[in-house]
N, C-alpha and C positions, 0 to 999 in steps of 0.2 A: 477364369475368375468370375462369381456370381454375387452378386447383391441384390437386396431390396433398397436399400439410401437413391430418396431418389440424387442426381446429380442437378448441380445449383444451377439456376438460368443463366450465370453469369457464365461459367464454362459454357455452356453450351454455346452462348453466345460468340463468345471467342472464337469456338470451332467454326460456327456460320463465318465468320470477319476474315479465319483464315483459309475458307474453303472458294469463299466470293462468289463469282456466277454459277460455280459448278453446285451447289447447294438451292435446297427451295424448301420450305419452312410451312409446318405443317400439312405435311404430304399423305391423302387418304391412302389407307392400304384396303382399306377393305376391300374393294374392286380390285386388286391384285393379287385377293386369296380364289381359291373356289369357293370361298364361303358366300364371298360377296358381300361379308357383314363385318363390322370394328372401325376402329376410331382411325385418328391419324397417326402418320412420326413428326416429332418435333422436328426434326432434318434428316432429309432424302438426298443422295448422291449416288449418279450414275460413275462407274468407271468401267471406261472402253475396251483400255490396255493394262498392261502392268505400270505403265507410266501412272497411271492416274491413281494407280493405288499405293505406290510411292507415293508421291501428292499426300494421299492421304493420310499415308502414316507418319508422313513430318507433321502433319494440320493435326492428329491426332498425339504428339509427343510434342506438340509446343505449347498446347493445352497444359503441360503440368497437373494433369486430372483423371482418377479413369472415367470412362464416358461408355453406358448403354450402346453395344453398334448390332444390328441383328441386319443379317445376310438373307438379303428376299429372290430365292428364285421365282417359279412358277408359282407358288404362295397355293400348291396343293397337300399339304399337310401342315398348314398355318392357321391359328385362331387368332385372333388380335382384338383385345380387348375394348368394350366403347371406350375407355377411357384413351385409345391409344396407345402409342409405344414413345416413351419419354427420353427418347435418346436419337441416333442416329440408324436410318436405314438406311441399306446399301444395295443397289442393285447392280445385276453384269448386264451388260452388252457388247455392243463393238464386234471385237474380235473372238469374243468370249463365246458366243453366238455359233462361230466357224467348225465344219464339219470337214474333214476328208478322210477317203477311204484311198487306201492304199491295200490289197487282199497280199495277206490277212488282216492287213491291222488299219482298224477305225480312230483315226484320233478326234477327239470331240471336244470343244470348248464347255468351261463351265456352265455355262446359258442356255448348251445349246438344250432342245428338247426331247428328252428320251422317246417318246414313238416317231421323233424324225432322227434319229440315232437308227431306231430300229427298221425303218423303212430303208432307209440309204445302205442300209448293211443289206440287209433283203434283195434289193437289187441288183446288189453288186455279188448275189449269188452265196453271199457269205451267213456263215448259219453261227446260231449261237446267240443272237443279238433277238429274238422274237418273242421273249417273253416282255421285253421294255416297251412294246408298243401298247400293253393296257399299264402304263405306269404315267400319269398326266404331268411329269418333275420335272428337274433339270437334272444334267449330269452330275452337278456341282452336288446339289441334294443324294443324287446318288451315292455319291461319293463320301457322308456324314452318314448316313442311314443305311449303307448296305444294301439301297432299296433291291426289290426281288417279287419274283412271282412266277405260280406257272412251274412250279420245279427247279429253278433255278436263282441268282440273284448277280448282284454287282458286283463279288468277289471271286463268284468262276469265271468270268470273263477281263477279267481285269488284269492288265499288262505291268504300267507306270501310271502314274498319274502326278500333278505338280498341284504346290502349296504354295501359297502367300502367306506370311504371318504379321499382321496386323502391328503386332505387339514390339515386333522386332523391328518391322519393314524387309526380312528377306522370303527370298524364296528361294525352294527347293524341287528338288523332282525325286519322286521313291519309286522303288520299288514293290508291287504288291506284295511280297516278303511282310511288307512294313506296316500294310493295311491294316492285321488282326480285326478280321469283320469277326462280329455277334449278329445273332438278331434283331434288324434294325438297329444296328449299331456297328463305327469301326471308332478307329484312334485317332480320328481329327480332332485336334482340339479344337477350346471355344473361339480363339484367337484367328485361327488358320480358316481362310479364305481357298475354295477352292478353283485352281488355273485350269485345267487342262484334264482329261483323263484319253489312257488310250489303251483301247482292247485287243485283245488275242483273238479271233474267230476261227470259223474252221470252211475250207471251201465245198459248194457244195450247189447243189440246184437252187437257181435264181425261182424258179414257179414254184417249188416245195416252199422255201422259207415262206413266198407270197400267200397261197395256202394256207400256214399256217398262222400267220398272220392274221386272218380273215378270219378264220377259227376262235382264237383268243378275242379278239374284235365282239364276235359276233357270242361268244359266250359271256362275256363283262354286259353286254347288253342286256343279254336274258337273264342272269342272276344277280345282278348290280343295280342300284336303283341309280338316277340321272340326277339333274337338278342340282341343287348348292350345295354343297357335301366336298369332305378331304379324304374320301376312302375310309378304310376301317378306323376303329376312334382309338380302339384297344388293339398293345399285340396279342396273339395267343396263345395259351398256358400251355406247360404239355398237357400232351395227349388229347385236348379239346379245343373248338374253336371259341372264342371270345364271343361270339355272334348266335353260337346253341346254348350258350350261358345265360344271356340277357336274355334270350326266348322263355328261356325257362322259367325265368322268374315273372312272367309275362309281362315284359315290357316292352315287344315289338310293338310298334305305334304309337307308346305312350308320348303323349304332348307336353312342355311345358312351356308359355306364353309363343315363343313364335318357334321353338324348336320341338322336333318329333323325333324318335327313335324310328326309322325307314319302317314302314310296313312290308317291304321287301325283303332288306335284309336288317339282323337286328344288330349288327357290328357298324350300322351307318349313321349317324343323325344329321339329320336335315334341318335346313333353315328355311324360312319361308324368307321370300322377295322383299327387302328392307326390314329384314327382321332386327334382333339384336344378337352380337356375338356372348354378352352376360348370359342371355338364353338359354343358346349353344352350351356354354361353361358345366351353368346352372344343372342343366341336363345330362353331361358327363359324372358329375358328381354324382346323382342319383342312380344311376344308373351302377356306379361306381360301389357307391356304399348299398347296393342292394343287392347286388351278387356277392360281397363280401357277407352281409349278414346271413342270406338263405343259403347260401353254398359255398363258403368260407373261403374265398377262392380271391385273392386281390388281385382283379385287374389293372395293367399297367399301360397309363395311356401310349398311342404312339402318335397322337398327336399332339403336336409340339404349340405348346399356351403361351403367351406373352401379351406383359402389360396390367397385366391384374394382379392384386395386392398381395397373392399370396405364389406368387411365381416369381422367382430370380429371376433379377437383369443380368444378361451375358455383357461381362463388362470387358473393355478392352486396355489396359494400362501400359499406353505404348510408351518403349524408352527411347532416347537420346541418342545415335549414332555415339560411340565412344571415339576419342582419337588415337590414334596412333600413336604406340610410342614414338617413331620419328618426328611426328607432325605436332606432339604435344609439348606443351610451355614449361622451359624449366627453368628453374634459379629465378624463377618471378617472385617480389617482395611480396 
């Protein structure tokens, strides 16, 4: 479910009353993207466990309302507007965090961080996982976006993985059968919170995967520019790259107020130190609407906007546990 209405302070409010110490109120994100630029959340909540997101989906279905909740991992494919995000942000931790390698199979917490996904596999001699170490996300992200690189992505490697659903309060565990990845994209809904994922690998030389690691490492270095950026801004059309697009129409390094298109690469725009994320926005648009006019070509962001006026709230409208027929009231006046 997507809206622009913003949600009344007065719900919000309620959700803080019923969330109590575990909430904190106007929480900057932007230091939690790589952009390092945008406003605050009206309410931030960490949860640890699944306990805590129980928790939350009762505080979120006693509300009686649906309420903005956007799911912050690594905040590297996040823009977040000055104005903020007017609803609830959510972050994993805890246990969500947790890594183990069992060969073949890597199970990984939502949280945890794909190039420490990809090193811990590496180690442990298992192959398969070393395109994720130039990938700066979470697994959890992975898990929404198919994320990939390098020849490969998150659905050749992917086993089962487990869901929270916000909306409902349960979870589930699937099989990749169930995933239907796209490019950058699978079937998570807006609702579903990601628990868990866990991969298939293949065994194999612990110094080869190392190797190749360093490799990737060491090519994102040489062709990738650094600095405050979320990777590419565009996916790529067939048969061309988003990035020989915007070259073309020369707008490698073009500037606007604190945002530039990379003079490195032109699929990256950069923000300067205390910039603005409007900027940022500002600068996708142009960019946007200039490869459509000279090369008829509409590019489709892949980075993901929130907060500004002409982007959907992901809204959450969680329901009520039902009762039981056993448990339920009858023959009452």
């Amino acid at each position: 479910m997507v809206s622009r209405t913003p949600t009344p302070a007065s719900v919000l409010g309620a959700l803080a009353a019923a969330l109590g110490d575990r909430v904190r109120r106007d929480e900057p994100l932007g230091p939690r993207t790589t952009y390092r630029v945008g406003g605050t959340a009206a309410l931030w909540v960490e949860a640890r466990d699944e306990a805590d997101l129980d928790a939350l989906h009762v505080a979120l279905a006693g509300v009686g309302h649906p309420v903005p909740v956007l799911v912050v991992g690594k905040g590297s494919n996040l823009l977040v507007a000055d104005a903020g995000f007017p609803g609830l942000a959510l972050a994993l931790g805890g246990e969500f965090e947790e890594v183990d390698v069992t060969a073949p199979l890597v199970r990984a917490g939502a949280a945890a961080g794909l190039p420490v996904v990809a090193r811990r596999s590496a180690a442990a001699g298992l192959r398969g996982m070393e395109w994720a170490v130039g990938v700066p996300g979470s697994v959890g992200g992975a898990l929404r976006m198919n994320a990939g690189g390098h020849g490969a992505d998150t659905a050749s490697v992917l086993r089962r993985y487990g869901l929270f659903d916000l909306a409902t309060g349960r979870s589930a565990e699937h099989g990749a059968e169930e995933f239907l990845p796209g490019y950058r994209r699978s079937s998570l809904a807006a609702t579903d919170v990601a628990l868990w994922a866990e991969f298939a690998l293949v065994a194999g030389d612990a110094a080869e995967a190392r190797d190749l690691i360093a490799d990737i490492v060491r090519w994102r270095r040489q062709n990738q520019p650094g600095g405050s950026n979320a990777g590419s801004v565009f996916t790529n059309p067939p048969d061309v790259s988003a990035g020989q697009l915007v070259e073309q129409c020369g707008l490698k390094g073009r500037r606007l107020g604190s945002a530039q298109v990379s003079p490195k690469h032109a699929n990256f725009i950069q923000a300067d130190a205390g910039g603005s994320a409007d900027d940022v926005r500002r600068l996708v648009d142009l960019v946007g609407e200039t490869v459509a006019r000279h090369c008829g070509v509409h590019l489709v962001p892949e980075l993901h906007m929130v907060g500004f006026a002409d982007t959907p709230l992901p809204m959450v409208d969680a329901r009520r546990p039902q009762p039981s027929p056993s448990t339920s009231s009858k023959g009452r006046a």
